[in-house]
C-alpha positions in Angstrom: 8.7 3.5 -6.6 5.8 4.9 -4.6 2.3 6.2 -5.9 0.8 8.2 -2.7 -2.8 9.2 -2.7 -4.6 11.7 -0.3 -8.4 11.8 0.1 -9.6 14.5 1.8 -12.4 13.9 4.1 -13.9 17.4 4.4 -13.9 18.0 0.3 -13.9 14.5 -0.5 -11.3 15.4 -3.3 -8.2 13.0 -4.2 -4.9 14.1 -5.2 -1.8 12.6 -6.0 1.1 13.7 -3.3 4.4 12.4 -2.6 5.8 10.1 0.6 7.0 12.6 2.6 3.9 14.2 2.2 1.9 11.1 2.7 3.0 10.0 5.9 2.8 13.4 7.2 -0.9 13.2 6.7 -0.9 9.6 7.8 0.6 10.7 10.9 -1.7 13.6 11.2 -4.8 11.3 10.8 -7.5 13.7 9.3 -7.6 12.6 6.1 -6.9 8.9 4.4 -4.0 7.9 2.9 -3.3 4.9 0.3 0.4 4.5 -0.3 1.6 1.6 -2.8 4.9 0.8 -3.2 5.8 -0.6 -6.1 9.2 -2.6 -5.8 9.6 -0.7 -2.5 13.0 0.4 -2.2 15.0 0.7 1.3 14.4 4.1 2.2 10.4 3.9 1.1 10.3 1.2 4.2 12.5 2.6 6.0 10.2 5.8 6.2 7.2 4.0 6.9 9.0 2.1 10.1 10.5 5.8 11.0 7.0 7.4 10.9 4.0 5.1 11.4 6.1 2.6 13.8 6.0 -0.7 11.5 8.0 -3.5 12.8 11.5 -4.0 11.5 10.6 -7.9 10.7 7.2 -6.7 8.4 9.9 -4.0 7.1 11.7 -6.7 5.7 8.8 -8.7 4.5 7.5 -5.9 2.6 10.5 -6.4 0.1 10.8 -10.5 0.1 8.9 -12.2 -2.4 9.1 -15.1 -0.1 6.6 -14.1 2.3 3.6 -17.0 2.6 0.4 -15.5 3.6 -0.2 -14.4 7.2 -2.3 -12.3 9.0 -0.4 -9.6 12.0 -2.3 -7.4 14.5 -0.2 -4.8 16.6 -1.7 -2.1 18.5 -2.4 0.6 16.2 -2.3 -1.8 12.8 -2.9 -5.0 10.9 -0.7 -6.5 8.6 -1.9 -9.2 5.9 0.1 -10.9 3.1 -1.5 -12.7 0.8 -1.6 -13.8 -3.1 -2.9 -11.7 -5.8 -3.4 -13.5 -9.1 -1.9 -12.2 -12.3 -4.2 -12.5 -14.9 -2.6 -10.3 -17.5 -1.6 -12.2 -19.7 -3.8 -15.6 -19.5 -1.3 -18.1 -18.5 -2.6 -21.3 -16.9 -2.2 -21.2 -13.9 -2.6 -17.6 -13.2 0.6 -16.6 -11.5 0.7 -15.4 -7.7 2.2 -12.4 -6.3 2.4 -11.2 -3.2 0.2 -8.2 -2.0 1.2 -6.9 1.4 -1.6 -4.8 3.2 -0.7 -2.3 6.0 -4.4 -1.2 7.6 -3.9 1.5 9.9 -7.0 3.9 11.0 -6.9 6.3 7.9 -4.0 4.8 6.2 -3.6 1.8 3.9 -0.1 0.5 2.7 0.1 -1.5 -0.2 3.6 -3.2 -1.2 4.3 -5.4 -3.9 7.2 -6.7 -5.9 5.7 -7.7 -9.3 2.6 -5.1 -11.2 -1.3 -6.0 -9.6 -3.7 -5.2 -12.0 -6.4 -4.7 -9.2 -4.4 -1.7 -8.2 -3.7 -0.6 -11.9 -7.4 -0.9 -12.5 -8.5 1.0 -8.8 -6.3 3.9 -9.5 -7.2 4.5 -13.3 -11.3 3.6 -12.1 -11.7 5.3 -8.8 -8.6 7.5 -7.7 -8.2 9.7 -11.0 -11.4 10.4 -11.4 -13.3 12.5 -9.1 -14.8 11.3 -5.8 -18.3 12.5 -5.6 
């Protein structure tokens, strides 16, 4: 499941719009783009390898939870893994889940298996509301 967010740099506005429409834009490059995938699917990847050029081997560690931390730099983007800590629900120790970052010039990629309440809490605190 995907959430795809465009902020557009002339109005500064942010709208909700869907993957096709996303990585049209990203591909474009005039405005940013923040897609999160949310137990990504095959196609979702799949799409992003088809039309921003992502590696097939991060392709498939955008969808294992197995994935230790790592830092990737190719020539037009960066590639991070690394643990997020679920605090949801107070458990000692906090469980770890995997947050995989694509950076690319106006577009971020965000993939993750399990919920993130740092993107829960960025897209109820700063993308619904409007940008000033």
């Amino acid at each position: 499941m995907e959430v795809c967010h465009l902020m557009e740099k002339k109005s500064g506005q942010i709208r909700k719009i869907d993957l096709a429409g996303a990585l049209e834009a990203a591909r474009e490059g005039h405005d940013f783009v923040w897609i999160d995938l949310f137990q990504p699917e095959a196609a979702e990847p799949e799409a992003l390898n088809r039309a921003l050029n992502v590696h097939e081997l991060t392709i498939e560690d955008l969808q294992s939870p197995r994935v230790r931390p790592k830092a990737e730099e190719f020539d037009d983007h960066l590639f991070v893994v690394f643990k997020a800590l679920d605090l949801s629900d107070g458990g000692n120790p906090p469980e770890g889940i995997n947050l995989n970052l694509l950076l690319f010039r106006n577009t971020l990629v965000s993939a993750h298996l399990k919920p993130v309440t740092a993107i829960r809490d960025l897209t109820e605190e700063v993308v619904l509301k409007p940008f000033p």
